[in-house]
Biopython code that builds the backbone (N, CA, C, O; Angstrom):
import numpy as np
from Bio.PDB.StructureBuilder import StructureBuilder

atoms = [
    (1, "UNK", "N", (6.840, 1.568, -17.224)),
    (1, "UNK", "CA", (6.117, 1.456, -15.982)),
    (1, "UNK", "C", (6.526, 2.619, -15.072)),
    (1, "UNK", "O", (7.636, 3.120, -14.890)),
    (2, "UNK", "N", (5.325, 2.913, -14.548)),
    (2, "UNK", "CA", (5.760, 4.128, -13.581)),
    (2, "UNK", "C", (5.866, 3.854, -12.022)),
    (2, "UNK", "O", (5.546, 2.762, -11.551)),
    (3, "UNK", "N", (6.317, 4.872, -11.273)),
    (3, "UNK", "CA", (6.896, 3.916, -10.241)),
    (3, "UNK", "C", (6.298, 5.643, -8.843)),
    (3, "UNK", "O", (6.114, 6.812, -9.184)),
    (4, "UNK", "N", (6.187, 5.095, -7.545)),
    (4, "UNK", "CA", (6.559, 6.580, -6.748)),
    (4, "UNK", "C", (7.197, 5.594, -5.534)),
    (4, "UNK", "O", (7.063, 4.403, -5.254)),
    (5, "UNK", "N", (8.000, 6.775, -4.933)),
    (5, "UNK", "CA", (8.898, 6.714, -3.935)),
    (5, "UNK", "C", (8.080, 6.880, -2.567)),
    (5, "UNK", "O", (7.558, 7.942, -2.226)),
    (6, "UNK", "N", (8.029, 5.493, -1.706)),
    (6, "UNK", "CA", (7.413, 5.855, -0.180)),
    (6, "UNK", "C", (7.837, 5.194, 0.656)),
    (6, "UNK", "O", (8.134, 4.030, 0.390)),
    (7, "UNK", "N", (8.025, 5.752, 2.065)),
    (7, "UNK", "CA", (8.387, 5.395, 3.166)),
    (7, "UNK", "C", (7.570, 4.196, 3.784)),
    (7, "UNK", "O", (6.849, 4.548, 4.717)),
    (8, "UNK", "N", (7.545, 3.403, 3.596)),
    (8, "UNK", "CA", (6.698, 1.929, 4.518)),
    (8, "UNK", "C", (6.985, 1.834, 5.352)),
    (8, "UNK", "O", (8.104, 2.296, 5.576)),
    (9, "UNK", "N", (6.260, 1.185, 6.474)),
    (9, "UNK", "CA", (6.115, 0.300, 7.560)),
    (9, "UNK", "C", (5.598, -0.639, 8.263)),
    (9, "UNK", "O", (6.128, -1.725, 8.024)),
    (10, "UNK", "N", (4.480, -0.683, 9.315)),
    (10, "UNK", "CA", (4.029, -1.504, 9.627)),
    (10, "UNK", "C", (2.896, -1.849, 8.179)),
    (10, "UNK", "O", (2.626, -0.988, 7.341)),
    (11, "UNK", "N", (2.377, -3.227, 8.149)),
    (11, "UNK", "CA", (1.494, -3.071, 7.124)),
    (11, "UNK", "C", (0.620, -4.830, 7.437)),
    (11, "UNK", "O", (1.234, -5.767, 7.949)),
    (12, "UNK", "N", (-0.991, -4.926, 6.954)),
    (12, "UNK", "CA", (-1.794, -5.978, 7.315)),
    (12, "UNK", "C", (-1.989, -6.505, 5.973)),
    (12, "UNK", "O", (-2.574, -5.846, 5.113)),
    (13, "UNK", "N", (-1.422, -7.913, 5.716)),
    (13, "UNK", "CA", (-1.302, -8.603, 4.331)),
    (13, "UNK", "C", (-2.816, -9.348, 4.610)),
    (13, "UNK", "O", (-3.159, -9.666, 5.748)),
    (14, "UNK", "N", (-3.769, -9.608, 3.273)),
    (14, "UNK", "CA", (-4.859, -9.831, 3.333)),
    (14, "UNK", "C", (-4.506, -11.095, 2.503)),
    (14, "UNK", "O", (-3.960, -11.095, 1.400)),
    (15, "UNK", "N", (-4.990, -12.382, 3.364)),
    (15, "UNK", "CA", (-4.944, -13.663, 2.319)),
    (15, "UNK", "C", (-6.355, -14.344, 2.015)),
    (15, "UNK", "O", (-6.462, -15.561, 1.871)),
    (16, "UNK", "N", (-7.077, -13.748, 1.958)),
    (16, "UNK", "CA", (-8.473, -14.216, 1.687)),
    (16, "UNK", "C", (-9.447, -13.890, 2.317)),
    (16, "UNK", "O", (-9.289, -12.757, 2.773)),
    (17, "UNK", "N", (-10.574, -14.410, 2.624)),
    (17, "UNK", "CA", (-11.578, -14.775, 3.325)),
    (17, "UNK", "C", (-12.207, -16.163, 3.927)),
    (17, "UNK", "O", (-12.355, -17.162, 3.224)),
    (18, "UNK", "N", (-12.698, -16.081, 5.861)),
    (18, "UNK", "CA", (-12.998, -17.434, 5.496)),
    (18, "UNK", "C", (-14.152, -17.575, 5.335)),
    (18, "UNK", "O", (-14.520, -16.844, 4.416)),
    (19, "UNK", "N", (-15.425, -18.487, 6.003)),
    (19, "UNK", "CA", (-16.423, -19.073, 5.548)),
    (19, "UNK", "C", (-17.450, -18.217, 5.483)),
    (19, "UNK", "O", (-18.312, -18.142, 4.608)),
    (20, "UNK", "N", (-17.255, -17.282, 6.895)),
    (20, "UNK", "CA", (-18.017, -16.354, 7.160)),
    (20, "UNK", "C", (-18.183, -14.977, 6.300)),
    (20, "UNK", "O", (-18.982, -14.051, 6.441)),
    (21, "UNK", "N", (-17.066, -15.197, 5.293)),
    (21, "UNK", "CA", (-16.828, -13.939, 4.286)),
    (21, "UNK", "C", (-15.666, -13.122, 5.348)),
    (21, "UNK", "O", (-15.096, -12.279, 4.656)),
    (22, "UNK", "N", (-15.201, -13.097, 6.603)),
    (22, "UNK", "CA", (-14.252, -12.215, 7.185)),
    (22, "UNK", "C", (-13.267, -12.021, 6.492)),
    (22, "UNK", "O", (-13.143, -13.000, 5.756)),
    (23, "UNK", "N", (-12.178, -11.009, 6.242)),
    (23, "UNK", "CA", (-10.917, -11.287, 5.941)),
    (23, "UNK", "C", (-9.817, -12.370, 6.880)),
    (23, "UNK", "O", (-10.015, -12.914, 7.966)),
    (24, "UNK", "N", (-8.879, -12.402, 6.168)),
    (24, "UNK", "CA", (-8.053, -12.956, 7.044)),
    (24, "UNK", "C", (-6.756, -12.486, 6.615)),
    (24, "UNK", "O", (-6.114, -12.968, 5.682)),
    (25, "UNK", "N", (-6.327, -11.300, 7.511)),
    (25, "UNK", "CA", (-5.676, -10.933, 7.874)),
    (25, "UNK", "C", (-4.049, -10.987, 8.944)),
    (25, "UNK", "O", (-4.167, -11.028, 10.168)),
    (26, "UNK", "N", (-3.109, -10.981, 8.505)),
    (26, "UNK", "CA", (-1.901, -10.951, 8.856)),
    (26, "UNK", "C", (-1.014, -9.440, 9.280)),
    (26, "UNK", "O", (-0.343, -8.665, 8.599)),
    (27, "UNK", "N", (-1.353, -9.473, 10.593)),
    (27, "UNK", "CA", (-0.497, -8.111, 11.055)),
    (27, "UNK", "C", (0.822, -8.005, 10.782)),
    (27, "UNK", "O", (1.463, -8.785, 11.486)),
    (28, "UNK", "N", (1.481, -7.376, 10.065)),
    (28, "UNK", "CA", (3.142, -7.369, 10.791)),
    (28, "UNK", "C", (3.764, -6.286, 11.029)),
    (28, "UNK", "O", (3.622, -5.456, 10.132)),
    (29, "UNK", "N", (4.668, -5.832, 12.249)),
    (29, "UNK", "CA", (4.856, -4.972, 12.393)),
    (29, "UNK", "C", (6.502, -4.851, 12.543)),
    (29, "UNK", "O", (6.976, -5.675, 13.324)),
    (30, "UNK", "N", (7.212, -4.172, 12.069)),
    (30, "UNK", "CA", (8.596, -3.798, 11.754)),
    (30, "UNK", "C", (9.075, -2.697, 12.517)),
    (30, "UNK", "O", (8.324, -1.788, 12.869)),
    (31, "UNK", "N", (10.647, -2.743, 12.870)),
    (31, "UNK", "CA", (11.358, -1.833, 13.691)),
    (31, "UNK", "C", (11.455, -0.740, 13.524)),
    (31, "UNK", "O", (11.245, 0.221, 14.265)),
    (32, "UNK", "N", (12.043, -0.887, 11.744)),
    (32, "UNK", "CA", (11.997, 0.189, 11.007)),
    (32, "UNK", "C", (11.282, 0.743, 9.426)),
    (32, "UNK", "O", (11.104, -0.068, 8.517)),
    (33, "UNK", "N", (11.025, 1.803, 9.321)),
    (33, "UNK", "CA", (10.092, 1.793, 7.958)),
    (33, "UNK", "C", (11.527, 1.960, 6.760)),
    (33, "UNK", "O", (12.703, 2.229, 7.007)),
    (34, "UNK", "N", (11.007, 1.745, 5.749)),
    (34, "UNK", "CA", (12.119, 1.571, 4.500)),
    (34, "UNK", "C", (11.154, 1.956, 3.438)),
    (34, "UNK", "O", (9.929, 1.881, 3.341)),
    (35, "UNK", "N", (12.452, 2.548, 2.395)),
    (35, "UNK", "CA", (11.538, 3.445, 1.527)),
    (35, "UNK", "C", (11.501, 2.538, 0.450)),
    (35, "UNK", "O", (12.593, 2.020, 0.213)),
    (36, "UNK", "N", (10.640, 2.223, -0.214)),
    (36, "UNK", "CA", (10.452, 1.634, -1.356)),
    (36, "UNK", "C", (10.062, 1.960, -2.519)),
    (36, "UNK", "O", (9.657, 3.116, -2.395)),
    (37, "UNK", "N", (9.920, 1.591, -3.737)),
    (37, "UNK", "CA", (9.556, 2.149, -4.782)),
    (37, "UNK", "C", (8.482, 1.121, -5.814)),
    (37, "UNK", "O", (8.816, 0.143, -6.483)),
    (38, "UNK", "N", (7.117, 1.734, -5.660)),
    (38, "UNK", "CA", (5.893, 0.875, -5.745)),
    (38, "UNK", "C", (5.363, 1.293, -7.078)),
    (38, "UNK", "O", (5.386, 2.473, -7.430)),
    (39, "UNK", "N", (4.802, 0.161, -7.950)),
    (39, "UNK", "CA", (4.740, 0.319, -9.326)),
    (39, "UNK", "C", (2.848, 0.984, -9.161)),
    (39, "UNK", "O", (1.886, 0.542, -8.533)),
    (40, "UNK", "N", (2.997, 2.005, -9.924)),
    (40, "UNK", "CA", (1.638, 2.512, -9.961)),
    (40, "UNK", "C", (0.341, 2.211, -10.274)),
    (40, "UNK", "O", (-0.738, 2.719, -9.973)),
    (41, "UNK", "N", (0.728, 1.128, -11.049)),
    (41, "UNK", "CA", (-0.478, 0.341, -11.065)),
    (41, "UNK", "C", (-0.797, -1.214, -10.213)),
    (41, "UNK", "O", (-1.513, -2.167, -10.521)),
    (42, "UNK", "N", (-0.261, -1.057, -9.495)),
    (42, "UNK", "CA", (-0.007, -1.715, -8.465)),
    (42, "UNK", "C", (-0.993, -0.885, -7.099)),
    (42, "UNK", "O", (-1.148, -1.534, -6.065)),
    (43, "UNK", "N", (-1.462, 0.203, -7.176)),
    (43, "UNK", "CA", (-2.343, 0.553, -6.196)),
    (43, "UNK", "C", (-3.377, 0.841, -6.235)),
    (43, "UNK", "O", (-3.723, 1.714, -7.031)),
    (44, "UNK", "N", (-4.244, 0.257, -5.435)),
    (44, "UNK", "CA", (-5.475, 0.315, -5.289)),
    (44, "UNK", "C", (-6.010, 1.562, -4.432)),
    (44, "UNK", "O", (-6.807, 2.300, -5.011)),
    (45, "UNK", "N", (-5.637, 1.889, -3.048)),
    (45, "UNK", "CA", (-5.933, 3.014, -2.969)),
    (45, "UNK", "C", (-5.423, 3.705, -1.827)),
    (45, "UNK", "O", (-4.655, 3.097, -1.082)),
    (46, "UNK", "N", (-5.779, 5.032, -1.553)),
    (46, "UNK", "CA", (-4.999, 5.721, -0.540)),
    (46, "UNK", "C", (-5.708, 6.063, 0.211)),
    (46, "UNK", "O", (-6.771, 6.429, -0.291)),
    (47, "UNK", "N", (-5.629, 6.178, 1.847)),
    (47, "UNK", "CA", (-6.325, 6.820, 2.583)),
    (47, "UNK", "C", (-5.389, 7.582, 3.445)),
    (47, "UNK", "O", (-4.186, 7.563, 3.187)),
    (48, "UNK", "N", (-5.844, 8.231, 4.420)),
    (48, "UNK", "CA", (-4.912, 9.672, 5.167)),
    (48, "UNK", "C", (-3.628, 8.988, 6.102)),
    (48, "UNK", "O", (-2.800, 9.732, 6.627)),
    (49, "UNK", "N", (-3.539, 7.152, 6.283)),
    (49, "UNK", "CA", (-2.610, 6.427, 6.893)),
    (49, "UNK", "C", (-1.686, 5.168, 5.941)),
    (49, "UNK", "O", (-0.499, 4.843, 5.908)),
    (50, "UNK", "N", (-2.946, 4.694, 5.222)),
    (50, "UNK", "CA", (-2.893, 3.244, 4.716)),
    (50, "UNK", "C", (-2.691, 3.549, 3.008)),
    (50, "UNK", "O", (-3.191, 4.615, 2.651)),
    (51, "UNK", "N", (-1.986, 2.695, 1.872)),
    (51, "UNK", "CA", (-1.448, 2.777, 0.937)),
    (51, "UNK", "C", (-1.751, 0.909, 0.718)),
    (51, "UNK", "O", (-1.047, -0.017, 1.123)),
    (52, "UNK", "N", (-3.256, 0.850, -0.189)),
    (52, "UNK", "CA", (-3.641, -0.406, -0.757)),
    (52, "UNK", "C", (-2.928, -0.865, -1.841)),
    (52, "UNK", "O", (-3.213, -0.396, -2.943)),
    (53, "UNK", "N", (-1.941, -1.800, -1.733)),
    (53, "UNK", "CA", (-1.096, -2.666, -2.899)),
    (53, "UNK", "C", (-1.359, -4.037, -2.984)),
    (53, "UNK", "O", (-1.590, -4.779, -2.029)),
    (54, "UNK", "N", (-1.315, -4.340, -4.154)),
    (54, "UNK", "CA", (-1.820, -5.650, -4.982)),
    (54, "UNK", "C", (-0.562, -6.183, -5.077)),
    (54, "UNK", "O", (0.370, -5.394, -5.239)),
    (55, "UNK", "N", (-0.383, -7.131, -5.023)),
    (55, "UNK", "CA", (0.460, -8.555, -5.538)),
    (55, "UNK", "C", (-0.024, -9.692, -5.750)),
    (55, "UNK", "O", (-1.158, -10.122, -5.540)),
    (56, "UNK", "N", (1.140, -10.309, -6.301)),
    (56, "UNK", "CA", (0.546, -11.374, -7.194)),
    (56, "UNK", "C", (-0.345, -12.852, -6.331)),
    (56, "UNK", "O", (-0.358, -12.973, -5.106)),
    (57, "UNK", "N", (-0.794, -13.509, -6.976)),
    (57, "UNK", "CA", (-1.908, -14.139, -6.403)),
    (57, "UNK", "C", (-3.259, -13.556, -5.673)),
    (57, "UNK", "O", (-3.871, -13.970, -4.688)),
    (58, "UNK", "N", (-3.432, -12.696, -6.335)),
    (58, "UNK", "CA", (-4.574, -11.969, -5.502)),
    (58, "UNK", "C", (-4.287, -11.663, -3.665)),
    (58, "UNK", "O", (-4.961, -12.079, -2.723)),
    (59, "UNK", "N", (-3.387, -11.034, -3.652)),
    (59, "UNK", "CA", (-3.020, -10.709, -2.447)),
    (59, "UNK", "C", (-3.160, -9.151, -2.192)),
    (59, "UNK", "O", (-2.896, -8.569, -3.244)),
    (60, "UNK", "N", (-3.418, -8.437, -1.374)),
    (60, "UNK", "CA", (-3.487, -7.555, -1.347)),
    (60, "UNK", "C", (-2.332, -6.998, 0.297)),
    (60, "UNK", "O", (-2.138, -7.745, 1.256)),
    (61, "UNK", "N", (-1.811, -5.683, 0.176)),
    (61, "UNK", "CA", (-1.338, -5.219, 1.499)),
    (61, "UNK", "C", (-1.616, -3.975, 1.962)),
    (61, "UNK", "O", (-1.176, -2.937, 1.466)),
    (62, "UNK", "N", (-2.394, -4.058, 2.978)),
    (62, "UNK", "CA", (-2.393, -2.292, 3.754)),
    (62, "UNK", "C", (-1.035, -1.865, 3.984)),
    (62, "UNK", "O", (-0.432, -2.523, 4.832)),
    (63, "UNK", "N", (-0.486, -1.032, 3.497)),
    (63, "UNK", "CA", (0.769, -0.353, 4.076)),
    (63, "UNK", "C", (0.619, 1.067, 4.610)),
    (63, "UNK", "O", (0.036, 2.015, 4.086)),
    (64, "UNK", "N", (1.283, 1.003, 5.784)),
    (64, "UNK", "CA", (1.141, 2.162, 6.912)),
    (64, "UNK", "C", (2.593, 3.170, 6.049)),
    (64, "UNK", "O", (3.784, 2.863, 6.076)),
    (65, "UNK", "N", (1.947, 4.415, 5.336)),
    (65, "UNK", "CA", (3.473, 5.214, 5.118)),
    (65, "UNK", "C", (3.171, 6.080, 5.708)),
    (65, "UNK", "O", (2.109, 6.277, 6.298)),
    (66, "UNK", "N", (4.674, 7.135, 5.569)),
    (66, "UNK", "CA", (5.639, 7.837, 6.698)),
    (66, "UNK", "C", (5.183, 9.402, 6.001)),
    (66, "UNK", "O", (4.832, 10.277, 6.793)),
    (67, "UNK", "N", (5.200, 9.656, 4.776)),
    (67, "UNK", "CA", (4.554, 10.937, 3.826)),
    (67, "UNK", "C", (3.148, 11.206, 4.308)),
    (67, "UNK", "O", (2.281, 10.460, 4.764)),
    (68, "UNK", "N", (3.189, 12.492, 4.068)),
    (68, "UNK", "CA", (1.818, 13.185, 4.382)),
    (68, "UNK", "C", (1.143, 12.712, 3.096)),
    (68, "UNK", "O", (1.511, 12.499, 1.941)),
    (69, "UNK", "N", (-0.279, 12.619, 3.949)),
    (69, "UNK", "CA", (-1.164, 12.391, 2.520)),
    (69, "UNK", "C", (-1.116, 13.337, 1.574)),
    (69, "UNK", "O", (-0.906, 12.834, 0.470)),
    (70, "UNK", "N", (-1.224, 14.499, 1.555)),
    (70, "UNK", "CA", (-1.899, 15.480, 0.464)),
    (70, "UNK", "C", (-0.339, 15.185, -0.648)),
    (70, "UNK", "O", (-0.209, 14.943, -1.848)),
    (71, "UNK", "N", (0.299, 15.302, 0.104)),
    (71, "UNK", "CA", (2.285, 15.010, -0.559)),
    (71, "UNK", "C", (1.905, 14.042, -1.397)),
    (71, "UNK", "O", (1.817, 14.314, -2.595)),
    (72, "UNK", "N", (1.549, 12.468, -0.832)),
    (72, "UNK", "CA", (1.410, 11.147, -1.364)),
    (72, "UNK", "C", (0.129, 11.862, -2.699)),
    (72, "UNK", "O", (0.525, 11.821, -3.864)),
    (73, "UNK", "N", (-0.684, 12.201, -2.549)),
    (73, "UNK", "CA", (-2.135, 12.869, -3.019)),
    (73, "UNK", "C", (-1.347, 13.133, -4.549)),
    (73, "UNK", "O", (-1.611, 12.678, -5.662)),
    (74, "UNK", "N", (-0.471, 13.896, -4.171)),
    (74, "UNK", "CA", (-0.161, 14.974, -5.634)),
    (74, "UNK", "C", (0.849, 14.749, -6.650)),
    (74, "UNK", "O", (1.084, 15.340, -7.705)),
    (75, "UNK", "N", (1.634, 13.307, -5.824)),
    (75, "UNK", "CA", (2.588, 12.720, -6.646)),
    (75, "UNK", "C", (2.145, 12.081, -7.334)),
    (75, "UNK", "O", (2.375, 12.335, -8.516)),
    (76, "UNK", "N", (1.477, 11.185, -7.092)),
    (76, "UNK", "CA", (0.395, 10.375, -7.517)),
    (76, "UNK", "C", (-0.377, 10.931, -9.034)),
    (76, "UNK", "O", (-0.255, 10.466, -10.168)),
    (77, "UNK", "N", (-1.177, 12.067, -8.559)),
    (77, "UNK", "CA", (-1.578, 12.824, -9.505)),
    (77, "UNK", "C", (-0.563, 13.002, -10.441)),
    (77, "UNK", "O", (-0.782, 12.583, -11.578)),
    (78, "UNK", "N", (0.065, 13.317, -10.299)),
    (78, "UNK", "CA", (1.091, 13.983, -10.966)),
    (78, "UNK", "C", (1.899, 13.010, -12.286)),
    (78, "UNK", "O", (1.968, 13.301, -13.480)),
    (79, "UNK", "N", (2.493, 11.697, -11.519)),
    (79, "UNK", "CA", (2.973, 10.992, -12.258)),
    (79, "UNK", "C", (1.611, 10.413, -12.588)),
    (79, "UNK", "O", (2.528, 9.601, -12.467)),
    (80, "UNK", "N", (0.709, 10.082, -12.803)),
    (80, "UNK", "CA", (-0.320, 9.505, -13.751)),
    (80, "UNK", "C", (-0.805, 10.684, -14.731)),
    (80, "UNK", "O", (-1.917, 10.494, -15.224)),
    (81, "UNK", "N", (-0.415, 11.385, -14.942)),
    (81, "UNK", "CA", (-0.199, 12.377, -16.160)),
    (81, "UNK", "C", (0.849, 12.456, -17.196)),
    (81, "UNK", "O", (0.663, 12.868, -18.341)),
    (82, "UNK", "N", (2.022, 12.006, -16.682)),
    (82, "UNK", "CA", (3.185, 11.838, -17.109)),
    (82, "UNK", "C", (2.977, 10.817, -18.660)),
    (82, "UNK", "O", (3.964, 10.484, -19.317)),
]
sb = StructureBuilder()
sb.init_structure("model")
sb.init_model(0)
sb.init_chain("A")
sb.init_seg("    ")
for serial, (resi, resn, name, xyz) in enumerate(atoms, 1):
    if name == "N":
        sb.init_residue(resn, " ", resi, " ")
    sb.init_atom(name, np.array(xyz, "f"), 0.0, 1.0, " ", f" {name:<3s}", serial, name[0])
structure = sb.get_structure()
């Protein structure tokens, strides 16, 4: 399993939808960011703030990281070649 190294922080855990189809969403926001190490297939996707991760039960989490995108962009690339 392959793995990359990122700085986390604040991040919005998604536990479903309700009737209306909305998400339902859980803000949380933290003091400090901590670096973690996230299994690669474990992500869904990246945008220029937010880092989409899956867990179990069909859960999903926006995570806010601390790396520049194009950085996050090429590691990424990179280790899925590996």
């Amino acid at each position: 399993m392959k793995f990359i190294e990122l700085t986390l922080k604040d991040h919005n855990i998604l536990h479903g939808f309700d009737s209306q189809n909305h998400e339902i969403i859980e803000e949380v926001k933290v003091n400090a960011a901590s670096k973690k190490l996230v299994a690669l297939d474990r992500i869904l996707s990246l945008s220029d703030k937010f880092i989409l991760i899956k867990y179990a039960y069909d859960r999903i989490v926006y995570w806010e990281y601390l790396e520049e995108y194009e950085e996050v962009k090429m590691k990424l690339d990179t280790l899925s070649k590996v």
